[in-house]
N, C-alpha and C positions, 0 to 999 in steps of 0.2 A: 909199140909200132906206131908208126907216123902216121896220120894221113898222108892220100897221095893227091897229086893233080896232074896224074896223067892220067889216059885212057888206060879203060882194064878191062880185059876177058875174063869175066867172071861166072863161074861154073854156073849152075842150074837145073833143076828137075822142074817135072811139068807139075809133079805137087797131087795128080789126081790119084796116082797109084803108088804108097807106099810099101816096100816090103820092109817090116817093122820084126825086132825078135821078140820072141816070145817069153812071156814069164813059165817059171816051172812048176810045171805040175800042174799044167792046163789046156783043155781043148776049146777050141774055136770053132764051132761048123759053122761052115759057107754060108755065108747071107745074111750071119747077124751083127748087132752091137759090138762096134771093138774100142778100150778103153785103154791109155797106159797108165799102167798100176803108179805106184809112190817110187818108185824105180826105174822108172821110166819102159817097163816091158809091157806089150801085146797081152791084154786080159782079156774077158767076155765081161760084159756090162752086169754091174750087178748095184746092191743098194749099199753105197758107202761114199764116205764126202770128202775122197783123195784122189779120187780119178780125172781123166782128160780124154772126153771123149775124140777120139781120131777119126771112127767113118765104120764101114760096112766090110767085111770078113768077105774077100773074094772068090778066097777058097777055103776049104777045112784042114785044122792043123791039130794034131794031136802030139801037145808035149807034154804029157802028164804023168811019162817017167825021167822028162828030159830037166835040165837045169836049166836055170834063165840063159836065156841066147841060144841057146840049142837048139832051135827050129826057128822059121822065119815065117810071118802067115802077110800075106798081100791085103790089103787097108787100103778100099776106095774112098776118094774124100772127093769136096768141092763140090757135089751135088744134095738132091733132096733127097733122101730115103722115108719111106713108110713104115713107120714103128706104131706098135699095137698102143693102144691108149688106153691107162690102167683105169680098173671102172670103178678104185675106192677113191681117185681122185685125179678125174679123167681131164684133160687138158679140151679145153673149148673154144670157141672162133673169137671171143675173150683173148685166147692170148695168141693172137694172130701176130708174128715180129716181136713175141718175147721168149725168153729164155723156156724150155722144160728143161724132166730133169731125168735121170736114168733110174727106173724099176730094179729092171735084168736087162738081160744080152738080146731082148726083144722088142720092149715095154718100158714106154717114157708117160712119166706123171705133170701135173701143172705146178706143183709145187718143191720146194728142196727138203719134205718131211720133217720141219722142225732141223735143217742141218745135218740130215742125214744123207744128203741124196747130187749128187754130182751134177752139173750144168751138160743137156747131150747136145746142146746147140739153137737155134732159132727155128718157131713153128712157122714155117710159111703153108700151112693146108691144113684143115683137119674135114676130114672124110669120116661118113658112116665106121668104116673098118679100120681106120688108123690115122695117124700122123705125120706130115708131113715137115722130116727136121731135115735142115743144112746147117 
């Protein structure tokens, strides 16, 4: 296909709320970690170095008798979420504007475990009680 040099109406979403399908054989509850797997489907965040973290589980979906795409779970993005900060190797005001990394579907680390551990986005906060990722 060409480039064009006319004007174009070109479709759009606002980008903050995804509804994404889901992988099989898996539930999401509302409020945590959501990742897509090597497949591109709706996971819960866990410790593995294929993932892409998306954002925060709006609702709870339960497809853990269903196939991949066979349920849809809602994926907040574009803001900061609070995620718990793992204490074997807790992310510090050190890494204020750089990457962590994903534990679980809760709990983000400072580092990628030797290659094991997925990128869940940039700390912008760290608090007493959690983490502050976009």
């Amino acid at each position: 296909m060409a480039a064009t040099n006319q004007d174009r109406n070109t479709p759009h979403k606002d980008g903050q709320l995804l509804a994404v399908p889901v992988a099989a054989g898996v539930k999401i509850p509302a409020g945590t970690l959501v990742v897509a797997n090597a497949s591109g489907f709706a996971a819960p965040g866990i410790t593995a170095a294929t993932l892409a973290y998306l954002g925060m589980a709006d609702i709870s979906i339960d497809n853990s008798a269903g196939a991949d795409g066979a349920a849809t779970v809602l994926v907040q993005r574009g803001r900061a979420f609070k995620w718990l900060n793992d204490a074997g190797d807790p992310v510090t005001q050190a890494s204020l504007g750089r990457p962590c990394y994903i534990v679980d579907n809760q709990t983000v680390a400072r580092t990628h475990g030797t290659n094991t551990r997925s990128p869940a986005g940039l700390v912008v906060g760290v608090d007493t009680d959690g983490v502050w990722v976009i």
